[in-house]
C-alpha positions in Angstrom: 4.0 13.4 -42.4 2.7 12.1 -39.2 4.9 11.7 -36.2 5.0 9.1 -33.4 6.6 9.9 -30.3 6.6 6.8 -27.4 7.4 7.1 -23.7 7.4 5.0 -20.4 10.3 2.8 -20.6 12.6 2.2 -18.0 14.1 -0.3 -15.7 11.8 -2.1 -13.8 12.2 -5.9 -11.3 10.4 -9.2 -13.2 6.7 -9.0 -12.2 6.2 -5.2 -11.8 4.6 -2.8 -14.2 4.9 -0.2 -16.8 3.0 2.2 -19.2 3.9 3.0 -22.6 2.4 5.5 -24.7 2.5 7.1 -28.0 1.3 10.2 -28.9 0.4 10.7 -32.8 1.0 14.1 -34.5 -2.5 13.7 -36.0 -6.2 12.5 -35.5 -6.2 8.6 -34.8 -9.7 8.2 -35.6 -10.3 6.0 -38.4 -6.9 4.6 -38.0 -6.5 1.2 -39.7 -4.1 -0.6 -37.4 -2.7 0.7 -34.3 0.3 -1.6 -33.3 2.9 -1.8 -30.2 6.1 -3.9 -31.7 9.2 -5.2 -29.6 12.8 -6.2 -30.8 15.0 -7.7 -28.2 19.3 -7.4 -29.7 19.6 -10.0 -32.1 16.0 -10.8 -32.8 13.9 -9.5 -35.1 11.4 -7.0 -34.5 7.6 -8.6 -33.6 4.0 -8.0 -32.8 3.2 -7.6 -29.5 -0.6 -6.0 -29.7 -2.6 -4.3 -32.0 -5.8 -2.4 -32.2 -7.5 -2.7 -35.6 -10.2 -0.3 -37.4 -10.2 0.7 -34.2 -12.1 -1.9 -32.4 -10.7 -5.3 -32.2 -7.9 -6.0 -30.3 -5.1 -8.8 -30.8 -2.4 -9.7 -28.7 1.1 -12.2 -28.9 0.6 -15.4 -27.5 3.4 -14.0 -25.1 1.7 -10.8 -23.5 -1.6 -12.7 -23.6 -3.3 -11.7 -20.2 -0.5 -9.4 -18.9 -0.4 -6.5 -21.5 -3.4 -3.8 -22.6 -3.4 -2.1 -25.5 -6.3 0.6 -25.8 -6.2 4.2 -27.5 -7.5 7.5 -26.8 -8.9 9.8 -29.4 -9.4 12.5 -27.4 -5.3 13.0 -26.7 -4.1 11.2 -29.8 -2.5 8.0 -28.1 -1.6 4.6 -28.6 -0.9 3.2 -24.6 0.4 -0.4 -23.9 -0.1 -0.9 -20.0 2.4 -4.1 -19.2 2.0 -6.0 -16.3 3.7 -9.0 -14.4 6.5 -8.2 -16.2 9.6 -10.7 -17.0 12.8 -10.5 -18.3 12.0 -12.0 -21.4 10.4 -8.5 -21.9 13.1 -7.0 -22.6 13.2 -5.6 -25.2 13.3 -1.6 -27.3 9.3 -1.2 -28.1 8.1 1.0 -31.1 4.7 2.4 -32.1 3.6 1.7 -35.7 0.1 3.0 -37.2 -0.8 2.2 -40.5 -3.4 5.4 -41.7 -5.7 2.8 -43.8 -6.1 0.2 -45.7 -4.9 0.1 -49.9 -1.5 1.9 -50.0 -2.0 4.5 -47.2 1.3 5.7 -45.4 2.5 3.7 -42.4 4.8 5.2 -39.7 6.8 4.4 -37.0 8.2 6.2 -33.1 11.9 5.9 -32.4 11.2 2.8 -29.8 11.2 3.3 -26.1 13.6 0.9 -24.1 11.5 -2.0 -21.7 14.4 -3.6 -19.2 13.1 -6.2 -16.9 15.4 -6.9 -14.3 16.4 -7.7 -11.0 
């Protein structure tokens, strides 16, 4: 069983900046997809980036230019650096990995809350 834990949410005024990250209970090398999701109340939960095999990097059209994902193997994490932040952000953000590819285990973190607000 692996275990995803995120932190870095708060509350924070539309165009400033915060750090997520999720810390893995195991090894992320080798990883097959490495994904930050949001879900705002009432809405269903969506991609907001994703690293996959490890390499290539994808991105909502929304978060395009203003959001980072990257990983460290070294410490086991999953980061999403947000910037120029709006209240459209808003939202509870959860770590997913999926171990690899043809019927390997996928997990998920407990979400973090984002609040962008003035």
């Amino acid at each position: 069983q692996v275990q995803l834990v995120e932190s870095g949410g708060g509350l924070v005024q539309p165009g400033g900046s915060l750090n997520l990250s999720c810390v893995v209970s195991k090894s992320i090398i080798g990883f097959a997809l490495m994904e930050w999701y949001r879900q705002a109340p009432g809405k269903q939960r969506t991609l907001v980036a994703r690293v996959i095999n490890g390499r290539t990097r994808e991105y909502a059209e929304s978060v395009k230019g203003r959001f980072t994902i990257s990983t460290d193997n070294a410490k086991n994490t999953v980061d999403l650096q947000m910037g120029n932040l709006k209240p459209d952000d808003t939202a509870v953000y959860f770590c997913h990995i999926l171990e690899g590819w043809g019927g390997f285990a996928d997990y998920w973190g407990q979400g973090t809350q984002v609040t962008v607000s003035s």
